[in-house]
C-alpha positions as MATLAB code, in Angstrom:
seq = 'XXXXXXXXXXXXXXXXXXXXXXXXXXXXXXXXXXXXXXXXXXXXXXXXXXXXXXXXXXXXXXXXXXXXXXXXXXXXXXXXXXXXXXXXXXXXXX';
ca = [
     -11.131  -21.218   -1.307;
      -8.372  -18.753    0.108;
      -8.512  -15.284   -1.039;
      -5.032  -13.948   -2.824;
      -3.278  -11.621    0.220;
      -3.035   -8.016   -0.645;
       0.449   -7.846   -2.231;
       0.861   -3.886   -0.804;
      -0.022   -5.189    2.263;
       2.011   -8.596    2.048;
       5.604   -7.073    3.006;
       6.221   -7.063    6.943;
       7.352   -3.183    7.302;
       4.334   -1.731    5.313;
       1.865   -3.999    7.468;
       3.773   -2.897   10.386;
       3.369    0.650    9.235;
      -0.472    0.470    8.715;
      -0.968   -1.318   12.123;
       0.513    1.667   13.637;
      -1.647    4.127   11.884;
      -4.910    1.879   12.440;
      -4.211    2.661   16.380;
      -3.109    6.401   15.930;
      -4.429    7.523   12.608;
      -1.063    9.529   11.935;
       2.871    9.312   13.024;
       5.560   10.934   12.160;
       8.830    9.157    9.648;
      10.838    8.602   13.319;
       8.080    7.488   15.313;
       7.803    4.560   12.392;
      11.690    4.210   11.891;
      11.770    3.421   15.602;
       9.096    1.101   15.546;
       9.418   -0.957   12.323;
      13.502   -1.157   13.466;
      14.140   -0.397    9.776;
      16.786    1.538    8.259;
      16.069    5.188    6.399;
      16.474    4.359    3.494;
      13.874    1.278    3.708;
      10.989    3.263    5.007;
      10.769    5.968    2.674;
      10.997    2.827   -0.254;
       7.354    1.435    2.032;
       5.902    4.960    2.553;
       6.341    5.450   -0.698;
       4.752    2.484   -2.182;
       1.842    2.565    0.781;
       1.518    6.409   -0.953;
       1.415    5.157   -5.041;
      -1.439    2.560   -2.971;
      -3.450    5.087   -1.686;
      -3.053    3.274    1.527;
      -1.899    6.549    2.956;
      -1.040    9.979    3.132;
       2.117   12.047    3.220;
       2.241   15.275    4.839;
       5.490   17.067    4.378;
       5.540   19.990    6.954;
       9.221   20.875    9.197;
       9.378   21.559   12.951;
      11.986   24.156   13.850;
      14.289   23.962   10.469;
      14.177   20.381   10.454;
      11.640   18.927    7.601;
       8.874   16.518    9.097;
       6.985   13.520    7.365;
       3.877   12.945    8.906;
       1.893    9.365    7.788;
      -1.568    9.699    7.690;
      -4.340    6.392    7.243;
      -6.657    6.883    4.182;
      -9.867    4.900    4.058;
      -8.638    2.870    1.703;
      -5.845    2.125    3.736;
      -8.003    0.971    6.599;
     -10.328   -0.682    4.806;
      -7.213   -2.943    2.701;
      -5.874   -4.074    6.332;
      -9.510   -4.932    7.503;
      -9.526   -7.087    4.297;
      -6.191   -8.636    5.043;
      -6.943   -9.891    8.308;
      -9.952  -11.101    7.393;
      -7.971  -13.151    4.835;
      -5.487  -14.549    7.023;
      -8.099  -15.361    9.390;
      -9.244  -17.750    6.933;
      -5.691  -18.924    6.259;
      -5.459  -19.923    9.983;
      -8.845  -21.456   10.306;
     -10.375  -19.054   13.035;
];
């Protein structure tokens, strides 16, 4: 009856990460530290596993002489959270 939640998807900072990039298709590793509230360390652990996925993209690129991680949403990646909220729609009945 209910459909098995995507276990990439399933851990709060990597949802919290692709429901940024649904909205803006691409942010940068500080603009995602500030808004998951997560520590360094933490984030590159879910980028990196949202990467192995195929969920997204990493662009490595540096502004100035500072390097620059840039998160981008693959197709895949869009269409896995458009799958999960259809399945926890039907978890919730609506």
């Amino acid at each position: 009856m209910y459909k098995e939640l995507d276990p990439v998807l399933n851990i709060p900072v990597r949802l919290a990460i692709i429901s940024v990039l649904i909205n803006l298709k691409q942010a940068d590793f500080n603009y995602l530290m500030e808004i998951t509230k997560t520590t360094q360390g933490n984030l590159s652990h879910q980028i990196k596993k949202l990467s192995e996925a195929e969920y997204i993209e990493v662009v490595k690129t540096s502004k100035g002489n500072y390097p620059q991680t840039i998160c981008k949403l693959t197709m895949k990646g869009k269409k896995a959270f458009e799958n999960y909220v259809e399945a926890i729609k039907k978890y919730l009945h609506l």
